[in-house]
LODRENTOR-569320 format. One record per residue (C-alpha): residue number from 1; x, y negated, z negated; residue in one letter; chain. Coordinates in pm, 1 decimal, decimal comma, m for minus. Each point is the difference from the previous one (the first is absolute). Layout:
@resi: NUM | east: X | north: Y | up: Z | resn: a | chain: A .
...
This chain:
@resi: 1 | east: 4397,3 | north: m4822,8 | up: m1778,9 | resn: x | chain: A .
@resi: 2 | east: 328,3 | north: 162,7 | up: 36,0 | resn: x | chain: A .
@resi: 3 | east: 114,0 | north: 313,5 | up: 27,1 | resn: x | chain: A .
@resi: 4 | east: 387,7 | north: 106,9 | up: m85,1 | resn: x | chain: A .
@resi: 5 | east: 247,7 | north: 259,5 | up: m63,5 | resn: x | chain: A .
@resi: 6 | east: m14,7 | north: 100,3 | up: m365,3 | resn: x | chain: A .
@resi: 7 | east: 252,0 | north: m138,0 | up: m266,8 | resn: x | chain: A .
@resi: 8 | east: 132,0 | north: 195,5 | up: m358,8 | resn: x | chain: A .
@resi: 9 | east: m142,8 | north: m337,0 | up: m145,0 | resn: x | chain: A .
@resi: 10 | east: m350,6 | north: 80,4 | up: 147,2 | resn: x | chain: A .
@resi: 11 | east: m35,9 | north: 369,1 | up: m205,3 | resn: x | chain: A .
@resi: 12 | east: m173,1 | north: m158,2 | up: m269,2 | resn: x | chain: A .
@resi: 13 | east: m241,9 | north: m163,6 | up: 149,4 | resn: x | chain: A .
@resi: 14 | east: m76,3 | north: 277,9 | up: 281,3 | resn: x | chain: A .
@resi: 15 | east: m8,0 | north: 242,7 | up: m286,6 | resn: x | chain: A .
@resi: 16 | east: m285,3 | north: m228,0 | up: m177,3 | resn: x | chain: A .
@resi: 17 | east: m194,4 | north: m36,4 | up: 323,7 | resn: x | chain: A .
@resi: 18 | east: m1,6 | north: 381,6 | up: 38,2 | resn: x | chain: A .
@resi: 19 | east: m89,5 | north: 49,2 | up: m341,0 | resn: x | chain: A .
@resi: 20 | east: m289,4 | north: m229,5 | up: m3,4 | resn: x | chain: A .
@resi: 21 | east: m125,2 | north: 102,0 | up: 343,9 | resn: x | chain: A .
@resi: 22 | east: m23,4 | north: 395,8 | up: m157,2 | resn: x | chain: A .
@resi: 23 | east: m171,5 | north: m94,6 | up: m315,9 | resn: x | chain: A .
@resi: 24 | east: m295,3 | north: m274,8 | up: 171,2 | resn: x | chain: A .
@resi: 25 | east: m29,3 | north: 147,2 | up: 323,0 | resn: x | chain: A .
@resi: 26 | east: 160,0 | north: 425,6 | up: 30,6 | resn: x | chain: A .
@resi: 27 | east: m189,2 | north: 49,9 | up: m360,9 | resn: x | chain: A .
@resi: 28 | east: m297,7 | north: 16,8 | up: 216,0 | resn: x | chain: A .
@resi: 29 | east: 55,1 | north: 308,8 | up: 183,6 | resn: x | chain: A .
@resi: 30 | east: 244,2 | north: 183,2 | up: m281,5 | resn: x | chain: A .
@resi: 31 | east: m45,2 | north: 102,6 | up: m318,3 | resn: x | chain: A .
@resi: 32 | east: 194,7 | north: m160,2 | up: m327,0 | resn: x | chain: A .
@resi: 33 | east: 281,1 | north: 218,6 | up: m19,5 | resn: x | chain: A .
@resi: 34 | east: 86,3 | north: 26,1 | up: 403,0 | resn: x | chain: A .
@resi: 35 | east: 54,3 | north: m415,2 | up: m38,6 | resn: x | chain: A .
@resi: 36 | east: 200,3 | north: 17,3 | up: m290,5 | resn: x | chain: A .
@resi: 37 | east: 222,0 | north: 257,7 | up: 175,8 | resn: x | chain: A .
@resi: 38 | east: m17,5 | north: m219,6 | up: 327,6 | resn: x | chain: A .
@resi: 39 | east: 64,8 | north: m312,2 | up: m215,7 | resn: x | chain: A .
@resi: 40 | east: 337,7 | north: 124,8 | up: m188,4 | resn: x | chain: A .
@resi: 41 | east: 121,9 | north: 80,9 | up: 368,4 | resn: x | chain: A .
@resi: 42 | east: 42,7 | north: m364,1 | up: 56,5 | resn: x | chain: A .
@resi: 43 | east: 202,2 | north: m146,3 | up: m253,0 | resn: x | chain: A .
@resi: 44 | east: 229,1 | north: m319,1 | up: 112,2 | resn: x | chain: A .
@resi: 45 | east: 273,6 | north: 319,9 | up: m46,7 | resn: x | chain: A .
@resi: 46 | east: m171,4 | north: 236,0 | up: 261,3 | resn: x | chain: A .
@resi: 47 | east: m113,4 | north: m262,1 | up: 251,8 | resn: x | chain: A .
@resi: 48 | east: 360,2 | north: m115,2 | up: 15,7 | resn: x | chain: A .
@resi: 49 | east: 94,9 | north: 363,1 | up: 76,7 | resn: x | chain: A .
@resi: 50 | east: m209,4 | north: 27,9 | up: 236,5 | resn: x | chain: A .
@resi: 51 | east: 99,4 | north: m306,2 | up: 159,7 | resn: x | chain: A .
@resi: 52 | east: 373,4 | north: 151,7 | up: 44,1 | resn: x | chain: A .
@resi: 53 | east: m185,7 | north: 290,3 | up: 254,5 | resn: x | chain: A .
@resi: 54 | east: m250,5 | north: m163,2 | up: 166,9 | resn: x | chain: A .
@resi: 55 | east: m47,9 | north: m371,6 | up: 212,8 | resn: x | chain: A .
@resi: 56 | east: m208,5 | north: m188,8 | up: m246,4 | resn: x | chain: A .
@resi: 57 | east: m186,8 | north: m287,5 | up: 23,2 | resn: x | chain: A .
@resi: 58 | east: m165,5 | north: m277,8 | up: m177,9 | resn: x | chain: A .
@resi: 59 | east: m310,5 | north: m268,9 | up: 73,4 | resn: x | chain: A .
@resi: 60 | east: 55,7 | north: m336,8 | up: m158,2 | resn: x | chain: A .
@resi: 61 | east: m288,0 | north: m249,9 | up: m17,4 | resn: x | chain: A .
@resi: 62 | east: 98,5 | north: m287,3 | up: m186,2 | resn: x | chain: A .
@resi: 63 | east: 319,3 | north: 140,6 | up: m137,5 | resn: x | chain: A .
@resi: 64 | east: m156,1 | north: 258,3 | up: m125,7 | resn: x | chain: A .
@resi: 65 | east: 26,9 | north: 371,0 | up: 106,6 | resn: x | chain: A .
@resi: 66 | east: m396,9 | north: 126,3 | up: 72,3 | resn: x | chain: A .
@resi: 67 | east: 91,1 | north: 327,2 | up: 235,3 | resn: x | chain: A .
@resi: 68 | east: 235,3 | north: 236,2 | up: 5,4 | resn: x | chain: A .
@resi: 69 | east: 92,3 | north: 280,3 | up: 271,8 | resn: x | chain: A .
@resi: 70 | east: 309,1 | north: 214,0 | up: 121,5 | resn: x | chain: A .
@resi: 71 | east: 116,0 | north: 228,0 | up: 296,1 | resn: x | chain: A .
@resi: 72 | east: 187,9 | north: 300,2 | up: m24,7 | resn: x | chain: A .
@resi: 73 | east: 47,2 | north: 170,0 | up: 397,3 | resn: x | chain: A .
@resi: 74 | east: m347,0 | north: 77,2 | up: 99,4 | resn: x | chain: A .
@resi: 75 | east: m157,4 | north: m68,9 | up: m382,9 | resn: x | chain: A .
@resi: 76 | east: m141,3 | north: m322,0 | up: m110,0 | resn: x | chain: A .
@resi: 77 | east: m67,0 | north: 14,6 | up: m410,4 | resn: x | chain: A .
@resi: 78 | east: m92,7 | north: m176,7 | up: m289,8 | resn: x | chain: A .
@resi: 79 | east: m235,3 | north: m272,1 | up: 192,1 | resn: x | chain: A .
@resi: 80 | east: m113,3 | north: m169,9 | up: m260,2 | resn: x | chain: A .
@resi: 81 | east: m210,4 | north: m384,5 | up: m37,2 | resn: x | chain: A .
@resi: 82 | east: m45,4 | north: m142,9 | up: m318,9 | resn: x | chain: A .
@resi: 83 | east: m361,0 | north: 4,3 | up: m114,4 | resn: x | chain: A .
@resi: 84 | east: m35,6 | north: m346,8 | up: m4,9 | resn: x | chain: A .
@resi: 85 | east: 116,0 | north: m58,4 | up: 359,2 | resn: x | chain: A .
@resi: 86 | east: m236,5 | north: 342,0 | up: 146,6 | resn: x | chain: A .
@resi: 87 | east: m210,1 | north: 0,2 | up: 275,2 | resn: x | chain: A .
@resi: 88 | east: 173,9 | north: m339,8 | up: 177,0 | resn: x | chain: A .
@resi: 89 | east: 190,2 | north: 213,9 | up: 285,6 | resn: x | chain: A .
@resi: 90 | east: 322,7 | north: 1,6 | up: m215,4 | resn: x | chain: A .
@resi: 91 | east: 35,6 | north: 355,7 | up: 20,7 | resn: x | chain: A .
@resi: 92 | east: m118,4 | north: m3,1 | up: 373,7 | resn: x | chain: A .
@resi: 93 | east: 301,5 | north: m248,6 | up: 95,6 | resn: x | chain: A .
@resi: 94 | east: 234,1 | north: 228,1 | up: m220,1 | resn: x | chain: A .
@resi: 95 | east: m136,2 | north: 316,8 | up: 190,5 | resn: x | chain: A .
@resi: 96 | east: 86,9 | north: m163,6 | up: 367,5 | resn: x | chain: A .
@resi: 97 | east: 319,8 | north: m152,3 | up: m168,0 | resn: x | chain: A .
@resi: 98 | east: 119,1 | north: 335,5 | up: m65,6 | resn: x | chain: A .
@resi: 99 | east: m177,3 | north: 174,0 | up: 340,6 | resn: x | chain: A .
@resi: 100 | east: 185,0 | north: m254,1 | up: 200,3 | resn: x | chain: A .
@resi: 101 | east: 313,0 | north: 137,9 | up: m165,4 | resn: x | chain: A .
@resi: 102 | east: m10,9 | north: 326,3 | up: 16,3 | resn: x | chain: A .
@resi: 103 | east: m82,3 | north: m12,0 | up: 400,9 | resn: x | chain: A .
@resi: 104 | east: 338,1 | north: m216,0 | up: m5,4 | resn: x | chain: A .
@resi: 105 | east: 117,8 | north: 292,2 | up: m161,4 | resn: x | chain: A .
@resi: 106 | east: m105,1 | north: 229,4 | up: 310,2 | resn: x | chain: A .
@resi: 107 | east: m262,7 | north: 162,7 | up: m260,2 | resn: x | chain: A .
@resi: 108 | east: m302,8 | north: 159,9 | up: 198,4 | resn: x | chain: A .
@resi: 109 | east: m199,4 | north: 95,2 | up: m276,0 | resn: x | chain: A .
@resi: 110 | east: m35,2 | north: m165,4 | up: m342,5 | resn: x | chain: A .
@resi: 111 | east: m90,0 | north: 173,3 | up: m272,2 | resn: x | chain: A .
@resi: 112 | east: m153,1 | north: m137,0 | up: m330,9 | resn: x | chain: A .
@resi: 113 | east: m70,8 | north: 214,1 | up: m360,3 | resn: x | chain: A .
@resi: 114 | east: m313,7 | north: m169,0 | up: m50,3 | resn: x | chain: A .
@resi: 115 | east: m166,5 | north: m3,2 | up: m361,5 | resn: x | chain: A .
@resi: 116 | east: m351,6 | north: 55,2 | up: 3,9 | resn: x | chain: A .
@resi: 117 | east: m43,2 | north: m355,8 | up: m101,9 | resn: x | chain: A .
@resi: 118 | east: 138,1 | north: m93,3 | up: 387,6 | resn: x | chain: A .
@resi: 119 | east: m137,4 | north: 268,6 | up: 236,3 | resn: x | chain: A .
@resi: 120 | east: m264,6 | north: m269,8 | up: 118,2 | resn: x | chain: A .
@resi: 121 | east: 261,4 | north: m306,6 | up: 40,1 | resn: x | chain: A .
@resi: 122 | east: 209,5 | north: 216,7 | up: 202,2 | resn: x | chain: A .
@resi: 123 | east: m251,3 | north: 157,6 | up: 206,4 | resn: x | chain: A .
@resi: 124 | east: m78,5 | north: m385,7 | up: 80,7 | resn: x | chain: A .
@resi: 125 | east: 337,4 | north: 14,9 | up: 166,5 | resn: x | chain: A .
@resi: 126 | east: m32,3 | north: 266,8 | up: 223,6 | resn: x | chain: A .
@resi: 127 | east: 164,6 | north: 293,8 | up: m234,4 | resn: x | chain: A .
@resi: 128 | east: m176,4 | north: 326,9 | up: m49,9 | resn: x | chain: A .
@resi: 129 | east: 7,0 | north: 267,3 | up: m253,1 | resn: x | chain: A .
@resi: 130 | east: 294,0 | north: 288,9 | up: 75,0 | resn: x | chain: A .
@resi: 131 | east: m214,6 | north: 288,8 | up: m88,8 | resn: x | chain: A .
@resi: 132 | east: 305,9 | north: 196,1 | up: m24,2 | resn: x | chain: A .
@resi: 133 | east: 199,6 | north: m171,3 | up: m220,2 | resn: x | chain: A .
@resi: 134 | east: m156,6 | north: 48,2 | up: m378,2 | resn: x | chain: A .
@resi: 135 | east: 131,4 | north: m160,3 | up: m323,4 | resn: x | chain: A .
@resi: 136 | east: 39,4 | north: 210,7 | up: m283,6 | resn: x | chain: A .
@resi: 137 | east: m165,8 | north: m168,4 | up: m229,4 | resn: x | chain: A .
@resi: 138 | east: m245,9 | north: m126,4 | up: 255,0 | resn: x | chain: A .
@resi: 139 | east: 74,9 | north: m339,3 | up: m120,6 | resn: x | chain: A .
@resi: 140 | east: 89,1 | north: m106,1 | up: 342,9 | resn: x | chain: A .
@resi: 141 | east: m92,6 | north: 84,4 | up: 339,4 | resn: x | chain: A .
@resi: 142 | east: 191,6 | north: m28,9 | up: 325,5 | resn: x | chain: A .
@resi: 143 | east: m63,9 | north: m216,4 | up: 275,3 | resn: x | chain: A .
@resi: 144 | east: 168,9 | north: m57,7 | up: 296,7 | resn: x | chain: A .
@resi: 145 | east: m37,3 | north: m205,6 | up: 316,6 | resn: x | chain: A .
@resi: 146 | east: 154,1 | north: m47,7 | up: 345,8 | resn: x | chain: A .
@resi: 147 | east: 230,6 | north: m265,0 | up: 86,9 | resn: x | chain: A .
């Protein structure tokens, strides 16, 4: 396993593992429409975009990208494993990947907008739920944790 600094040559790919990780595993805890909406936000287009503001990262397992993560200041987003690679400690390598990071950073607490989906996985890790910071939509909700 390998984790590494995003490429433009890697939005296709982290665009699909998104994808598929909202439709087999999100589609759980959200209804139809809220994972089609979540889905078009992660075209190959977007993720690049979003890879021009934020530190993003991929994790490669036999030359193939499984995970995906990023780090903007304080803000990890878009953690994402691919279904087929879930529940091996991928996203738990990722997480401390990107912890490690941010206290190189001089960050002393990490936030995370956590889908529903992942309020459990990153409880695991020592984040709890910011009980004043509410989504909108109440698609997400906002954990944090101390460096």
């Amino acid at each position: 396993m390998e984790i590494r600094k995003f490429t433009p040559e890697d939005a296709e790919e982290v665009s699909n593992v998104i994808r598929r990780a909202l439709a087999l595993i999100n589609s759980k805890d959200y209804q139809e429409d809220q994972i089609k909406s979540m889905i078009e936000k992660f075209s190959p287009q977007a993720v690049l975009e979003r890879s021009q503001k934020r530190s993003m990262f991929v994790t490669i397992i036999d030359f193939k990208i499984v995970a995906t993560g990023s780090l903007q200041n304080d803000t990890i987003y878009s953690l994402f494993v691919d279904p087929d690679y879930n529940g091996i400690g991928i996203g738990t390598k990722l997480m401390e990947y990107l912890e490690k990071l941010a206290r190189s950073n001089h960050v002393k607490v990490l936030k995370v907008p956590s889908s529903i989906t992942a309020i459990g996985f990153y409880s695991q890790l020592g984040y709890v739920e910011d009980k004043e910071a509410i989504s909108e939509d109440n698609s997400t909700v906002q954990m944090v944790k101390v460096l």
